[in-house]
C-alpha positions as CSV (number, residue, x, y, z in Angstrom):
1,X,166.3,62.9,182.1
2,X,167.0,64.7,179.2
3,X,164.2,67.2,179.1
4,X,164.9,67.8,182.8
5,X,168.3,67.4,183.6
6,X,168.8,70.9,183.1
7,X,167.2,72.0,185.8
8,X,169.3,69.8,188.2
9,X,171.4,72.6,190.4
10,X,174.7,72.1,191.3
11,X,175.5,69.6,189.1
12,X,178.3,70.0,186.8
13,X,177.7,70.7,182.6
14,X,180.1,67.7,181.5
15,X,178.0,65.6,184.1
16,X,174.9,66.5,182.6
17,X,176.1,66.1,179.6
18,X,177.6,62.8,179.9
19,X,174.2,61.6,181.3
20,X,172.8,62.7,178.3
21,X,174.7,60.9,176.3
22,X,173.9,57.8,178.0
23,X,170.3,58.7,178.2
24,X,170.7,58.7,174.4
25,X,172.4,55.7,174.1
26,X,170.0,53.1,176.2
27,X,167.2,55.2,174.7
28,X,168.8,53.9,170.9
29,X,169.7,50.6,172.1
30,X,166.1,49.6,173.6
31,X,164.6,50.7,170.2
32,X,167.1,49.0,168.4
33,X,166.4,45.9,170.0
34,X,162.8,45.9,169.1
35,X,163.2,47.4,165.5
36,X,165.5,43.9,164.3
37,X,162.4,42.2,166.0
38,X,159.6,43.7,164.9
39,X,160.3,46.5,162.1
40,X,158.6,49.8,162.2
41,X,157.8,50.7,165.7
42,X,155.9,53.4,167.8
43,X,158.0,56.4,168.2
44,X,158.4,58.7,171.5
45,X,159.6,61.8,170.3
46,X,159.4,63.2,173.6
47,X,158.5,62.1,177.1
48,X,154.4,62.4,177.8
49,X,152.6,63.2,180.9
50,X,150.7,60.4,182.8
51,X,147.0,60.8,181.2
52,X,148.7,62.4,178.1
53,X,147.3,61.2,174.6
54,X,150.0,59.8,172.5
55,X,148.7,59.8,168.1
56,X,152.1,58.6,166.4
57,X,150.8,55.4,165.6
58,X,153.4,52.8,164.1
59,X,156.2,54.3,162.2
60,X,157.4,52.6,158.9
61,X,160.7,50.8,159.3
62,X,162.7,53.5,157.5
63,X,161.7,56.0,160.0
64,X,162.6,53.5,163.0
65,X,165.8,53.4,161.5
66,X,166.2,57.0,160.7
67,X,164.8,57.6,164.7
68,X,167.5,55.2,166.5
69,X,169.8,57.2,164.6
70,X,169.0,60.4,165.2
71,X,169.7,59.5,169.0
72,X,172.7,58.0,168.3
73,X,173.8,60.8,166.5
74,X,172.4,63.0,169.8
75,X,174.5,61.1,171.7
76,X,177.9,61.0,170.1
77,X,177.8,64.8,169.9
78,X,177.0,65.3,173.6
79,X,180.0,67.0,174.2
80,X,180.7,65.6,178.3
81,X,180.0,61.9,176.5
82,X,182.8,60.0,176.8
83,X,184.7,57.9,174.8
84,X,185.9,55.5,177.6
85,X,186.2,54.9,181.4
86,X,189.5,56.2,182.9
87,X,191.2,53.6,185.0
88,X,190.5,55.9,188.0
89,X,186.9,56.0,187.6
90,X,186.8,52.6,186.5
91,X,185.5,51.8,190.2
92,X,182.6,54.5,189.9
93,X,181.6,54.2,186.3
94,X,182.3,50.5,185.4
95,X,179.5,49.3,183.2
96,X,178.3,52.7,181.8
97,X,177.1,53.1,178.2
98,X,180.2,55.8,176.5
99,X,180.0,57.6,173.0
100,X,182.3,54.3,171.9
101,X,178.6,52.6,172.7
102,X,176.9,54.9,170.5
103,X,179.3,54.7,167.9
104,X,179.1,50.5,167.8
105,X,175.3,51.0,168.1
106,X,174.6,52.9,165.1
107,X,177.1,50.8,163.1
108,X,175.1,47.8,164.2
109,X,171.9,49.9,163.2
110,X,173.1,50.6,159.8
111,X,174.6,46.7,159.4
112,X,170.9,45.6,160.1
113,X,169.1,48.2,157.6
114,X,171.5,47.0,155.2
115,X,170.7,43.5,155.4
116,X,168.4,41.7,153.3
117,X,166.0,41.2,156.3
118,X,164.5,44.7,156.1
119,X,166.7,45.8,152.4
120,X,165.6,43.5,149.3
121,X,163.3,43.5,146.5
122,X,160.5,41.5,148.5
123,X,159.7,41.9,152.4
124,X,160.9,38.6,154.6
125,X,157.0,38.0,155.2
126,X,154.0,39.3,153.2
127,X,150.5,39.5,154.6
128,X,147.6,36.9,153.3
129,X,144.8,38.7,151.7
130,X,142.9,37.2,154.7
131,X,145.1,39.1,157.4
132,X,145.0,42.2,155.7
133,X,143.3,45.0,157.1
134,X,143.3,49.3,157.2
135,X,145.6,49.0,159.8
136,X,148.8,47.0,157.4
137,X,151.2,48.7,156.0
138,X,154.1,46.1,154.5
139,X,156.5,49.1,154.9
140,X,156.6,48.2,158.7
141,X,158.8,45.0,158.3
142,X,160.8,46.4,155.3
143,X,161.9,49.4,153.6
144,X,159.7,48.6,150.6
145,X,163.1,48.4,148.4
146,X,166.5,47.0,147.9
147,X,168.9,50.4,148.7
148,X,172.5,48.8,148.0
149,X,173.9,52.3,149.3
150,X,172.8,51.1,152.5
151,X,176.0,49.3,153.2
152,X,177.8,52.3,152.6
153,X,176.4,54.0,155.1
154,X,177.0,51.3,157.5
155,X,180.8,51.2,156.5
156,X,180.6,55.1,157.2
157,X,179.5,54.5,160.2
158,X,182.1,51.7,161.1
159,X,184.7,53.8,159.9
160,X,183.6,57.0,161.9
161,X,184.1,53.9,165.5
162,X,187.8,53.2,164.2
163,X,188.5,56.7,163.5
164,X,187.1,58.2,166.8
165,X,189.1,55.0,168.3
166,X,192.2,55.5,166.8
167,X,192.2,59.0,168.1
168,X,191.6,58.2,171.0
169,X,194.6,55.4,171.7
170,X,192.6,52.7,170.1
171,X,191.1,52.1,173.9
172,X,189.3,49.2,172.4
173,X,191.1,46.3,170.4
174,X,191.4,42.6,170.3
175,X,193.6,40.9,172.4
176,X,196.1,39.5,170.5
177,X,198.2,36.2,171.1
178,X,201.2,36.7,172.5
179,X,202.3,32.8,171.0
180,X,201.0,30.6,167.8
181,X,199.6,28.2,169.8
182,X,196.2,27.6,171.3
């Protein structure tokens, strides 16, 4: 989609946009999902023919990170992405990813590199000398480090969603109580 969309005709620029973003988002959100599973993963930097030989191999778990990131970031400045559904589209586009999605995503991102499961001194699990082989590299399931400015790149990041909220009518909130009561 986003290599091609492009050539789509008749279709409006915010549209194409806007799919973009999305495109963006589920592609960050899929990688995401296997990176707090498995730590440094294969990366598609582009879509490849059927046939076509892919080389990357597995990527450490910094450049996963830095990866899902980089398509959040294409995302959020998709400029037709965005920022919620208006109530009379809600009918048509209920359900679709927005740039408020990318925005959660990568503070969730940068929450989870921050943690202790991929930033501490040690990784969470070491290899035995009898599973090691050519082919381990303990940077996949850690970042080989403890990086304490980590977390203030995730509060960066959750301050850029409130700010972009708040800008835009704080569209998503709590619900509040309207009694002190249960």
């Amino acid at each position: 989609i986003i290599e091609n969309i492009d050539r789509v005709p008749k279709m409006d620029e915010n549209e194409k946009s806007r799919i973009r973003g999305e495109a963006y988002t589920i592609m960050a959100s899929r990688y995401f999902d296997a990176f707090r599973n498995f730590g440094g993963l294969c990366l598609a930097r582009k879509a490849y023919a059927v046939g076509e030989h892919f080389e990357g191999g597995r990527s450490t778990a910094w450049e996963t990170v830095q990866f899902i990131d980089s398509l959040c970031v294409c995302a959020i400045n998709e400029p037709g992405y965005i920022w919620n559904i208006p109530d009379a589209d809600i009918n048509q586009w209920s359900g679709r990813l927005t740039r408020a999605s990318a925005r959660a995503l990568r503070a969730k991102l940068w929450m989870f590199a921050a943690s202790p499961l991929f930033n501490d001194d040690k990784p969470y699990m070491e290899y035995t000398p009898d599973k090691v082989t050519e082919f381990t590299n303990i940077e996949h399931v850690w970042f080989g480090k403890k990086d304490a400015s980590l977390w203030n790149r995730c509060l960066e990041a959750c301050n850029d969603f409130f700010n972009e909220n708040a800008s835009n009518g704080n569209y998503y909130s709590l619900i509040q109580p309207a009694t002190q009561d249960e």
